[in-house]
N, C-alpha and C positions, 0 to 999 in steps of 0.2 A: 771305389774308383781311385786308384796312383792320383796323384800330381802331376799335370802337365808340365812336360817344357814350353819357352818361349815359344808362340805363332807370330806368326805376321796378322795383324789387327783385322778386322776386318774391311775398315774404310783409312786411309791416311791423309793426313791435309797436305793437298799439293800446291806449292806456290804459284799464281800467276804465271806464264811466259813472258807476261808484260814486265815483272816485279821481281827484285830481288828480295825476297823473305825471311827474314833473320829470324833467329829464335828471340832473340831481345825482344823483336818487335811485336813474337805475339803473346811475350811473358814480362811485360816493362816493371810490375812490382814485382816479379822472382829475381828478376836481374837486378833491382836497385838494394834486394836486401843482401842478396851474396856479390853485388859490388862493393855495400856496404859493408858486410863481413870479413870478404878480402882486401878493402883497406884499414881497418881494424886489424886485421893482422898484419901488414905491413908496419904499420906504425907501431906496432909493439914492437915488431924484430927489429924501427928502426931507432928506437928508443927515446925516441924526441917527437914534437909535433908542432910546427913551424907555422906561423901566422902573418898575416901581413893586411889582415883587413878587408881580403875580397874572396880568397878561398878555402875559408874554413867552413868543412863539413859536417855531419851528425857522428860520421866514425872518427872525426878527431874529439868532438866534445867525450863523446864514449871515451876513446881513447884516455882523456883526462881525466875525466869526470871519475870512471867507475874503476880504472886500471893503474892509478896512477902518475900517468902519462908527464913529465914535464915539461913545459912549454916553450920557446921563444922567439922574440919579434924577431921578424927578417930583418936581417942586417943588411941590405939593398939597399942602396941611396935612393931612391924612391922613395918611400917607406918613410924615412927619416926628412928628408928634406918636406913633404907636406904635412906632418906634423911639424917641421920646425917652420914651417912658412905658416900657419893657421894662426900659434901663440906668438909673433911678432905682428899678421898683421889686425888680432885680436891688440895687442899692447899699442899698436898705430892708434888704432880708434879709440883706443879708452884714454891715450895720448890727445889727440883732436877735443876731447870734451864731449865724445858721441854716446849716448846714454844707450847701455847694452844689458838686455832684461837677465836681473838675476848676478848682476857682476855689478851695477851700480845704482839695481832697482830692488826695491822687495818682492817675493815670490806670490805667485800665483795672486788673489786678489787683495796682498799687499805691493803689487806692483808699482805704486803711487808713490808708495816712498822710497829716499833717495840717499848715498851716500857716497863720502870716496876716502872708507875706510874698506878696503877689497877685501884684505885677508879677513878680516872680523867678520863680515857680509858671509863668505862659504863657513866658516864654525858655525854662526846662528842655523845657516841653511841646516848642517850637520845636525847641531843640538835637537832642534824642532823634530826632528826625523828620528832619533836614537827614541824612540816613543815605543816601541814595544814588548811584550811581556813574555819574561824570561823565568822560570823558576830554579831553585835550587837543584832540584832533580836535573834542567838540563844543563846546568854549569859545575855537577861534577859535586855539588858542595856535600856533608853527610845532614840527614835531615834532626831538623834542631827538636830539641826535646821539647814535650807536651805533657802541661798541665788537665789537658783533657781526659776523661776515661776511656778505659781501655773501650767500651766502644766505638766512640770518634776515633779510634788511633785504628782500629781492624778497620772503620767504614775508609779513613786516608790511606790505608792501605789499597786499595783500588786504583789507586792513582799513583804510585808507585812509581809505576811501569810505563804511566804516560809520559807525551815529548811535547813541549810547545816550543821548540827548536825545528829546522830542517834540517835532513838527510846530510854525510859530509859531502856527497854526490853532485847532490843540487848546487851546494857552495861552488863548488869546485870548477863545476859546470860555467856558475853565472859569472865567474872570476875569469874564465876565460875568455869567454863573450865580451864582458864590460872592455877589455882590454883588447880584445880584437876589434870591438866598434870606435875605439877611441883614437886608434890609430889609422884610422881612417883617412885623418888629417879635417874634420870637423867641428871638432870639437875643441878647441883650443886650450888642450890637455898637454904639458910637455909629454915627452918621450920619457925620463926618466919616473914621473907617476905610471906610466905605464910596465916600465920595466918593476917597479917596486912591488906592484900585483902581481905580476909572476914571480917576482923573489919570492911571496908569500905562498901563492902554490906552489914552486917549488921545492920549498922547504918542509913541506906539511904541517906552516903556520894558516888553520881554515877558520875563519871567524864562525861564533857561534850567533845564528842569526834568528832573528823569533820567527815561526811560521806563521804566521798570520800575521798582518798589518797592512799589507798592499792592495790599492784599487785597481793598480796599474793605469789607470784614465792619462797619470801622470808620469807613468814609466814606473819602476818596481821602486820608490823612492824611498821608503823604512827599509828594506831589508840591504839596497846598497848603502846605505848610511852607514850601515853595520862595518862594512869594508873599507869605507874611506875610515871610520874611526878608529879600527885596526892598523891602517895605513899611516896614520897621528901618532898613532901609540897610546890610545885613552887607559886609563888606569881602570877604568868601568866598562870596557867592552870587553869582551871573553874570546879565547882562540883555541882552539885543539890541538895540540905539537903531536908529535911523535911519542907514540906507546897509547894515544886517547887520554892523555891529560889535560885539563882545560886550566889556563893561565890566564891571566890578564895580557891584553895587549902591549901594555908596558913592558911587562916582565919579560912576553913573549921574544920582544925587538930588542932587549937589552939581551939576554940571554945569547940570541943568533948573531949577537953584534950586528945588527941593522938598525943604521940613522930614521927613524919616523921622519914624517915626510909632510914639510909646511905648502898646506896650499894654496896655491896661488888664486888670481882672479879667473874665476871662471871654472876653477877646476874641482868643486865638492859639485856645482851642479853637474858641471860633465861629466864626474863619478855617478852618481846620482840619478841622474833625470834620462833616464834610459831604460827599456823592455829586456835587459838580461836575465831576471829571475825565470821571469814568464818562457823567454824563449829558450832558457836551457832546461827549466822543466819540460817543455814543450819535447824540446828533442830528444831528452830522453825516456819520454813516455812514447814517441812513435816508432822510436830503435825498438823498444817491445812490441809495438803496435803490428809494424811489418812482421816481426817473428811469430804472431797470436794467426796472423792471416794466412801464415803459412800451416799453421798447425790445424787451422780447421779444414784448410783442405787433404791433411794426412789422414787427420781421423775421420772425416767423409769416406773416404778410400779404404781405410779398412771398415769403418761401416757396413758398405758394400758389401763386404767380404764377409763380415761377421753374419749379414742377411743375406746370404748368397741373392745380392740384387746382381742388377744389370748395370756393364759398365755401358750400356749403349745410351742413356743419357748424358753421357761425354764424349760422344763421339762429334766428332769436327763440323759436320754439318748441319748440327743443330745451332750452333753458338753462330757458326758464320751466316745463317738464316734470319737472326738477332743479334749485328754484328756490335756489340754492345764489346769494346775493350775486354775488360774486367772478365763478362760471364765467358769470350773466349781463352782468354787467359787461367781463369780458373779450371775449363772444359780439358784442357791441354794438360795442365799438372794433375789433374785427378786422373785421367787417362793412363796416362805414362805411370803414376804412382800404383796403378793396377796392373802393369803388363805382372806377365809371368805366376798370377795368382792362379791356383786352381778352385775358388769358392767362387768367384764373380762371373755372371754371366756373361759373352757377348764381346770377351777379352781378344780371347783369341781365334772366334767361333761366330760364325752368324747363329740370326735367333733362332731359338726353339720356338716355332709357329704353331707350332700344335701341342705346348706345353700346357701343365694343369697348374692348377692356383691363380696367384694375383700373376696378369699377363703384364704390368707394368708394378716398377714399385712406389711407395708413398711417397709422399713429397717431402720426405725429409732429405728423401736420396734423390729424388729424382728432380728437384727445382734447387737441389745446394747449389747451382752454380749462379743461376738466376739472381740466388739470395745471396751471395760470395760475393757477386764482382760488383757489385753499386758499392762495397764496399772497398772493393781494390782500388778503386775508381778513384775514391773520397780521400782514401788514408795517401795514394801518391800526389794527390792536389796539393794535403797538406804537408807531407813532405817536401815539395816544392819552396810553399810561401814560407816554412818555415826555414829553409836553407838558406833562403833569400833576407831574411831576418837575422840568418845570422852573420852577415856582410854584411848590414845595413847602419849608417849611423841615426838613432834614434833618440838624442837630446834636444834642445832648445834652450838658446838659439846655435842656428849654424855660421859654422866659418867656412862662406866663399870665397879661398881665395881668388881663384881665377875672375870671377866678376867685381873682386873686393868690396860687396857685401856680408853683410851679418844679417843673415835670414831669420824672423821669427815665424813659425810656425807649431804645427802640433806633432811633429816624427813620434814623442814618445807615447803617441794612443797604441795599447797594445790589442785595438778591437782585431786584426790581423790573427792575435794568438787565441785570441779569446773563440774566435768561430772556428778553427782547426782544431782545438780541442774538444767543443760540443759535437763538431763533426767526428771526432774521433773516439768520441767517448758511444754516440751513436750505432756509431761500427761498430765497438766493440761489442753492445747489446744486441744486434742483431747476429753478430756472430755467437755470442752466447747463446742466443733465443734457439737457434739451430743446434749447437751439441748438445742442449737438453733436451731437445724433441725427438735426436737422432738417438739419446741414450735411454730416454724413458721407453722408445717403444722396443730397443732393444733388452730391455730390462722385464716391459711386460710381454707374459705367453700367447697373450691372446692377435700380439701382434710382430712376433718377432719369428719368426717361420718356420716356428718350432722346437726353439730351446727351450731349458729346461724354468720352469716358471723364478723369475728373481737372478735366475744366471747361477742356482745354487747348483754344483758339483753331486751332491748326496741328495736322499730325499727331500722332497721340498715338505715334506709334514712337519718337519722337525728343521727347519734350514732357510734362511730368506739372505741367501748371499748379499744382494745389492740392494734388496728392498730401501735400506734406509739411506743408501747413496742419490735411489731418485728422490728422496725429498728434501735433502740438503741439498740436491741442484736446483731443486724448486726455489730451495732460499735462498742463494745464490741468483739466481737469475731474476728472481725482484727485488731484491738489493741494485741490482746491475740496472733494471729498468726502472727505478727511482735514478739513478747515477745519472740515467742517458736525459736529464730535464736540463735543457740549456742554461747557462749559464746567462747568458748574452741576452735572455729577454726580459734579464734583473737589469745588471748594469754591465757593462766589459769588465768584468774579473777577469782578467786573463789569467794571474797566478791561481787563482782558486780554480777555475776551469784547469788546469794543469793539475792541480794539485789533487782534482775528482778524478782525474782521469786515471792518476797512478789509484787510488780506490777502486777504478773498474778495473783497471789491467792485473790487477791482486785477484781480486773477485773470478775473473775469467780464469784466470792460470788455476783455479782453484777447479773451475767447471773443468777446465781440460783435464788437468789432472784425474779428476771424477769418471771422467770421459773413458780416458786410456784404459784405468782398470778394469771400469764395465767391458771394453774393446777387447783387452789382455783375456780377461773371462770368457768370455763370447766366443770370442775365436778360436780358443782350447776347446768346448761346448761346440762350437760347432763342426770340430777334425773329430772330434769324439763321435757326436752320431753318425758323419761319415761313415767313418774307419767300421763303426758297428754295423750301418747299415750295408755296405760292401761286404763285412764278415759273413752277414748271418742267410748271404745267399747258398755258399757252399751245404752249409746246415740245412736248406731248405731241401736240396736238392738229395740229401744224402735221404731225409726223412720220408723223402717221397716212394724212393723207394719202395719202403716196407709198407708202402700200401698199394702199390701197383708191380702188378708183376711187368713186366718188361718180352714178355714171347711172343707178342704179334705185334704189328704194324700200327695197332692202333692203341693198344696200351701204350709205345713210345711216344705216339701223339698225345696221348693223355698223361703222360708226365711231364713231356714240353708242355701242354697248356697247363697243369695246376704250377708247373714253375715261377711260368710269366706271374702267373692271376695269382699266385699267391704272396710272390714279390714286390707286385705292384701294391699289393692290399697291405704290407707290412710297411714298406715305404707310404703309402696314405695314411695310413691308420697313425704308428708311433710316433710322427710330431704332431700328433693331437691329443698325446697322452702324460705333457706336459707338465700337469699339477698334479699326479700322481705319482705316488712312490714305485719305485722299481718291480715288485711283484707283481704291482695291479696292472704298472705298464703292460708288461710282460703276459697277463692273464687276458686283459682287456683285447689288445693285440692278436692274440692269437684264438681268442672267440670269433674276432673279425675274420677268422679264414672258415669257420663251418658252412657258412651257405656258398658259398665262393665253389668251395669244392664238391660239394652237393650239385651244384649247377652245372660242373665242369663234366663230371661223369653220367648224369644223365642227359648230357649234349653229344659227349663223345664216346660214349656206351653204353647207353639204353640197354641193352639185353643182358648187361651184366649187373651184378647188385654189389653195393657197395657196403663194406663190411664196415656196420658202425662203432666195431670195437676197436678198430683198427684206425679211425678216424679219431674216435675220443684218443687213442692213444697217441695218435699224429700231434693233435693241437697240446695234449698234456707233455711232450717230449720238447714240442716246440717251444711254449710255454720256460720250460726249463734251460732248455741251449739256450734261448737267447736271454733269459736271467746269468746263464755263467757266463756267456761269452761279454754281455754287455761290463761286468764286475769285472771280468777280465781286460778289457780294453781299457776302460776307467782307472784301474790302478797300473794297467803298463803307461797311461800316460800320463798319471799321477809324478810315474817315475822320468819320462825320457821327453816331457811337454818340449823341452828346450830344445829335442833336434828335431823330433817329428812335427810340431805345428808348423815352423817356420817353411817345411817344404810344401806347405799348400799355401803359402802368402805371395800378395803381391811384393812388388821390389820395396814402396817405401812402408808397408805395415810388417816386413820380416825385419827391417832397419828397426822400427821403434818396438816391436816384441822382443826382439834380444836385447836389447838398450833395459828395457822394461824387466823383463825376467832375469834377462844376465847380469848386465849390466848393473842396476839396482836391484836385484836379488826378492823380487816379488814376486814369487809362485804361485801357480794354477793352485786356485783357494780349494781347500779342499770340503769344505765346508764345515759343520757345527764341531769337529774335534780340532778346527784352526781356533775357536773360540781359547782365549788365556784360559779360563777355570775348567773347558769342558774335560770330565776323567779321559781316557785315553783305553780304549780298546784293545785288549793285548795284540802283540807284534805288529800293531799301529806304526811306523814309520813318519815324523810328523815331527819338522824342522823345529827347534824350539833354539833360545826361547820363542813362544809361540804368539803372534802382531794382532791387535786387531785391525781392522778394516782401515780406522781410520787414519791409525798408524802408518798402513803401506802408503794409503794415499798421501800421506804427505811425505812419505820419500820421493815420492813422485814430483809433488810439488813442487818441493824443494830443488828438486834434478832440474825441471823445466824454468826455474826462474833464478837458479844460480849460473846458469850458461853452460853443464854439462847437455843440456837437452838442446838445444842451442845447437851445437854441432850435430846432432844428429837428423835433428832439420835440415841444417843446409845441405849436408850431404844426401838426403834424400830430394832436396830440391836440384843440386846439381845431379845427381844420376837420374831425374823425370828432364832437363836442357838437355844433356847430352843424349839420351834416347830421343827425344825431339829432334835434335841437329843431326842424327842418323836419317830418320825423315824425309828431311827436309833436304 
């Protein structure tokens, strides 16, 4: 059977007469992540990223954080005057004799005690906080020689490689935050401390800051400490310049010719006593987060394809029956990411009612949307509270001007971050739980609807293509459901709850990646039996001849029926001959047609006999075409996978199979002679040097988590909106 063109669906979701129906409104995480990708690219083309304390978003943290980006305050008299009206009328009060916690009181439950030495009060604050642990390995130093034997020096070798520092990412991130919450005008931080932190990101002077220290209870206070002490100039805090060299902070600020920077009262806690760590991890764990949700609704969708299921489990009136956001938002991109496929059932076609097999498919496919959107639900909530987080001034105490109080309270609990992330860490596992269920049964024969046992290309005797991919996703996905145990029902770690989540979101891009290949496989495996099973009609038809002659009225009929019944019996029979190697297929198969056609001519010719040398010779001839013709299809698409599969895919699995195959250059496996050491078969054709398995996958990997894969998402998310907004 060709590849269809485009139909028209069989049901399309009609808006209200009452309502205006936007595609936003019934895709709000498709749109927030390619809003969020289209101002990410804005803000690259505009080479700057402007803050002012109330409208910085997750694609300008991106923007700095991961690209770059330089920062700076809006130069708006607004802007400027409630900052400079917060630190005079902080300096009014500490003037009056009004005791202001942490500027002329001791910190948390040294509160009691008192002083009105100001500057010396923020260094203590500082010193107390510079408390956490750095090694040589992350500050760049060469590792000092050992009196130990050589094997304490191989077992230190394992550690090597390790970092008890964070990401420059994270830094970069939290530096911009700290400085967008301060100008707030709260925090009775001058304006020039502020500007002095973006001199420092935009110089790519990034303090090296230790990963671990923060409870966050108190806002992220060891790891900002790091930053105001960078901002001093300490001889003993570390920075990274330009080229990844790590300098002292002294060196760093004499070097750029930048004044260190004495401060004032009030201003190491208002560096300090704030949720930036947490909330720039945060956001950029759910800038992945959004791209992970979009990707398991891709590889649902060729799922589908690769099991020629039914795309009628996404059809519109199932989701708006259980008008749950999320499952019909999800219902709608899977849909749309199937038009145009010719594997999927139900695309372009009402159902086959009187089909054979499973009349619906399993619930990997057929409840993904169910199990999708609670989590599209979750990951935009948190998107939300954390965008709002990152406007937010989060120290203690506050500068009211307008009431001209000095508020104490608790802004900096980061419990806010701390449950966006278990929430989001949650997601992630249940979106992993799903591509490993979807990949293992596509993986096994006994339930994949007839590929070839393991996804292996060659004999499965000698061949277990993916066998060991599902059990590294097995390990994978209990890693991941260890990851998904809240954090928050220890204590609010928000930063550690951030910092598990980037754990999971490794771990998933791993599943995915794991995903795709099995998918890439599958889908070749499954144009392959097609393509064979459409071939080896003609062959049937040619065979039958020579056993019926063709001079009466009912010999014709009796070659129409052994056609049907014999076609139908080869299309039954070969996807159940799965774990078998090619010959036996081929043998098995065509034993299944001797009672078939037995039955055929004493139904529709009793008075004639049927010649059983002429039948042994039928099934032995058959037997044979369809071993040549199957070896023949198999290595033409050894050869030309790259044009011919893609024209039986849907729209977004033909985007990620050339991305896949072309793109990253991972070919239709071909099985045990892709093997590095397997000898090589004369006039063997067989790309070398020759990868294993694990190897592609992590080109894969790699593509999906450096932001090449990234584009090919959203492009596939905008071409399933814009066939929507056809629609609608």
């Amino acid at each position: 059977m060709a590849p269809h063109v485009q139909q028209t669906p069989p049901y399309t979701r009609e808006p209200s007469p009452k309502q205006d129906v936007s595609t936003t409104q019934l895709r709000p995480m498709t749109d927030t992540s390619l809003l969020s990708w289209n101002k990410l690219d804005i803000l690259l083309q505009g080479k700057q990223c402007t803050i002012d304390g109330n409208t910085l978003d997750i694609a300008g943290v991106i923007a700095v954080a991961k690209y770059g980006m330089p920062a700076f305050i809006s130069t708006d008299d607004i802007t400027r005057k409630r900052i400079d009206d917060s630190v005079r009328m902080l300096r009014r009060h500490l003037d009056s004799g009004h005791l202001v916690y942490g500027v002329s009181t001791g910190f948390g439950g040294s509160a009691d005690t008192r002083t009105h030495n100001l500057e010396d009060l923020q260094r203590a604050l500082i010193q107390h906080q510079n408390s956490g642990i750095l090694t040589g390995h992350d500050l760049g130093r060469p590792k000092a020689a050992s009196a130990w034997s050589d094997m304490v020096r191989i077992r230190d070798a394992d550690y090597e490689s390790s970092t008890n520092s964070m990401p420059i990412s994270w830094v970069r991130a939290s530096m911009l935050i700290r400085c967008n919450s301060i100008i707030r005008g709260h925090s009775g931080v001058r304006m020039s401390v502020a500007q002095a932190i973006l001199h420092l990101l935009n110089r790519n002077i990034i303090p090296v800051i230790p990963l671990r220290g923060s409870i966050s209870a108190s806002g992220d206070l060891s790891p900002l400490s790091y930053i105001a002490s960078a901002l001093e100039g300490s001889p003993d805090i570390y920075v990274r310049i330009e080229g990844g060299k790590i300098v002292s902070a002294e060196e760093a600020l004499k070097h750029a010719g930048i004044e260190p920077v004495i401060l004032g009262p009030k201003e190491g806690l208002g560096l300090l006593n704030g949720t930036a760590f947490s909330a720039a991890t945060a956001s950029l764990a759910l800038h992945q987060s959004q791209n992970i949700v979009l990707v398991s609704q891709i590889l649902t969708a060729m799922s589908v394809e690769a099991m020629q299921g039914s795309a009628e489990s996404f059809w519109p009136q199932i989701a708006n029956m259980r008008p749950h956001p999320g499952q019909i938002e999800a219902a709608a991109n899977i849909f749309s990411f199937l038009s145009e496929s010719a594997l999927a059932k139900c695309v372009g076609s009402p159902k086959d009612t009187k089909m054979t097999g499973l009349y619906q498919d399993r619930y990997g496919l057929r409840t993904s949307t169910q199990w999708i959107g609670p989590q599209i639900e979750d990951l935009l909530h948190a998107t939300s509270q954390i965008e709002i987080e990152l406007n937010s001034t989060t120290d203690n105490p506050l500068i009211d001007v307008e009431s001209d109080h000095i508020l104490h309270g608790g802004n900096f609990q980061a419990a806010i971050v701390t449950s966006t992330m278990d929430r989001a860490r949650l997601c992630l596992e249940r979106l992993g739980k799903m591509m490993f269920s979807q990949a293992t049964e596509i993986i096994n024969p006994m339930l994949n609807s007839g590929l070839p046992a393991n996804l292996s290309a060659d004999d499965p005797s000698l061949s277990f293509t993916c066998k060991g991919i599902g059990i590294n996703m097995a390990s994978y996905q209990s890693e991941l459901g260890f990851l998904a145990n809240p954090v928050g029902s220890h204590v609010h770690l928000a930063l550690i709850s951030s910092r598990y989540t980037f754990q999971a979101l490794d771990i998933i891009y791993m599943l995915a990646a794991s995903h795709l290949f099995v998918l890439c496989q599958a889908l070749d495996l499954r144009v392959l039996q097609n393509q064979f099973l459409d071939s080896v009609e003609p062959k049937i038809e040619s065979l039958i001849k020579t056993l019926v002659d063709t001079n009466t009225q009912t010999c014709k009929e009796l070659q129409d029926t052994l056609f049907v019944t014999i076609s139908t019996r080869i299309r039954t029979v070969w996807p159940t001959t799965t774990t078998a190697d090619l010959d036996q297929r081929c043998k098995i198969t065509s034993d299944s047609i001797m009672l078939d056609v037995i039955n055929a001519f004493a139904k529709l010719s009793p008075a004639s006999s049927l010649d059983t040398s002429k039948l042994l010779e039928l099934k032995s001839k058959l037997q044979v075409q369809m071993q040549d013709l199957y070896e023949t299809k198999r290595q033409d698409l050894f050869q030309n996978h790259l044009t011919v599969t893609p024209s039986y895919l849907g729209s977004a699995a033909r985007r990620m199979y050339r991305f896949v195959r072309g793109d990253l250059g991972i070919k239709f496996n071909r099985g045990l002679v892709e093997h590095p050491t397997q000898p090589l078969p004369p006039a063997v054709d067989v790309k070398e040097p020759r990868k294993t398995i694990g190897s592609q996958i992590s080109v894969i990997y790699e593509a999906l988590t450096d932001g090449r894969g990234t584009k090919i998402i959203m492009a596939c998310a905008e071409e399933g909106l814009s066939q929507e907004q056809t629609k609608v």
